[in-house]
LUMKEVO-284536 format. One line per 2 residues: their letters; for each residue x, y, z of C-alpha. Coordinates in steps of 0.5 Angstrom, whole numbers. Layout:
# LUMKEVO-284536
A	X,Y,Z ~ ... .
***
This chain:
# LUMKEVO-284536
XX	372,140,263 ~ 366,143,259 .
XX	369,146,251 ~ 365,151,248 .
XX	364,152,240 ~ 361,157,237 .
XX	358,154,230 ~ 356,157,223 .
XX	349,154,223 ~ 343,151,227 .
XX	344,146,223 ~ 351,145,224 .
XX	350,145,232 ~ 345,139,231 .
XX	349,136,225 ~ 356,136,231 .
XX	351,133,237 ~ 348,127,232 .
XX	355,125,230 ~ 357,125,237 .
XX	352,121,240 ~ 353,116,234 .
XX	360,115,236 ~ 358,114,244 .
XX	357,121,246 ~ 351,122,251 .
XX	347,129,252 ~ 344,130,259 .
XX	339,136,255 ~ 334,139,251 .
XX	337,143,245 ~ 336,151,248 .
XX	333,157,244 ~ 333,164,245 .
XX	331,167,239 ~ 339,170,237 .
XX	342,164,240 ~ 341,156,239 .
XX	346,151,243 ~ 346,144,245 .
XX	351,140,248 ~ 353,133,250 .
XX	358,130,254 ~ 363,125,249 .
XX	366,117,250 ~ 373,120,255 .
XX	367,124,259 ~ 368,131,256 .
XX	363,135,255 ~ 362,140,249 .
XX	357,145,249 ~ 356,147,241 .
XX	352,155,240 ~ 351,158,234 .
XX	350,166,235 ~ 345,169,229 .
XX	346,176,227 ~ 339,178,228 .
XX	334,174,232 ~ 329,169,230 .
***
């Protein structure tokens, strides 16, 4: 099962998978930036993977 969740910031997409990976979570990839999208995810200790994006009105 893959959860996707959209953020309100880049900042909040890196904030969510520190704290996932604190508590025992993993990642299996490289934050992705496309200029108007940011995503990371990780996969949580029940092996549950969360991709975390956060879309920008404008790009940059």
């Amino acid at each position: 099962m893959l959860i996707n969740l959209c953020c309100e910031s880049r900042e909040e997409v890196d904030r969510l998978v520190a704290k996932a990976l604190a508590a025992g979570g993993t990642t299996y990839d490289q934050p992705g930036d496309l200029g108007f999208m940011y995503s990371h995810s990780f996969v949580d200790p029940d092996g549950h993977g969360w991709g975390l994006f956060h879309i920008s009105a404008t790009p940059g």
